[in-house]
N, C-alpha and C positions, 0 to 999 in steps of 0.2 A: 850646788853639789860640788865636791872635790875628790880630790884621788888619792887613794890610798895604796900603798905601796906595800904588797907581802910577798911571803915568798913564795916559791914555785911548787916547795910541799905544800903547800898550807891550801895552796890555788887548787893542786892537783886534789887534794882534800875536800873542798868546799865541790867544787865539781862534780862529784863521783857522792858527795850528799845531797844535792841539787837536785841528779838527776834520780837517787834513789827514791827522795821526799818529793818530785814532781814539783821544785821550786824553779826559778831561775837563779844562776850562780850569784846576782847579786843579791835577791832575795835572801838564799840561806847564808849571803855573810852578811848579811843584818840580822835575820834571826839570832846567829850566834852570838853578833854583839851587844844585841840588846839581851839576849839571856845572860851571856857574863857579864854587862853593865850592870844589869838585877841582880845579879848573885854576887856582885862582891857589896851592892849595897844594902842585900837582904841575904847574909850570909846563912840563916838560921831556916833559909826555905830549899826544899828538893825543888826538884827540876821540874816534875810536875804542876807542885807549885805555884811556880815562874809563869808558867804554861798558861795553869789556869788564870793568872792576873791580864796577862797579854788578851786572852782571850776575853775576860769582862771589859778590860778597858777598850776592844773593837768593838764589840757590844753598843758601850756606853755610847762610843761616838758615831756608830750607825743611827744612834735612837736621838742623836741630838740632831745629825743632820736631817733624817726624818721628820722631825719638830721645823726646819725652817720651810721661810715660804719657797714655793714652787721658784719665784724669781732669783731669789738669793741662794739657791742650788745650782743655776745654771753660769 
């Protein structure tokens, strides 16, 4: 993990969406970043979208970890 350095709008911003969306402030600045990392490389998708890809891909990989054995989960 490393540290990223923004600034004190941007902070004061993520914050105050945090706590709207019931995330943790570091939660919603990853959301953000992986939404605008998706959308400048899927520039042709709404935000929606975005959403719903995020959404199948947790999906996929709940249904994978469910597939291992019980040992190799822990």
């Amino acid at each position: 993990m490393g540290l990223v350095k923004i600034s004190e709008p941007m902070h004061d911003n993520i914050r105050v969406a945090s706590g709207a969306l019931n995330r943790s402030i570091n939660a919603q600045a990853e959301h953000w970043m992986r939404i605008g990392m998706m959308s400048e490389l899927n520039p042709e998708l709404t935000y929606g979208e975005l959403c719903r890809l995020l959404i199948q891909d947790e999906i996929r990989a709940e249904a994978l970890v469910a597939e291992l054995p019980q040992k190799a989960r822990a």
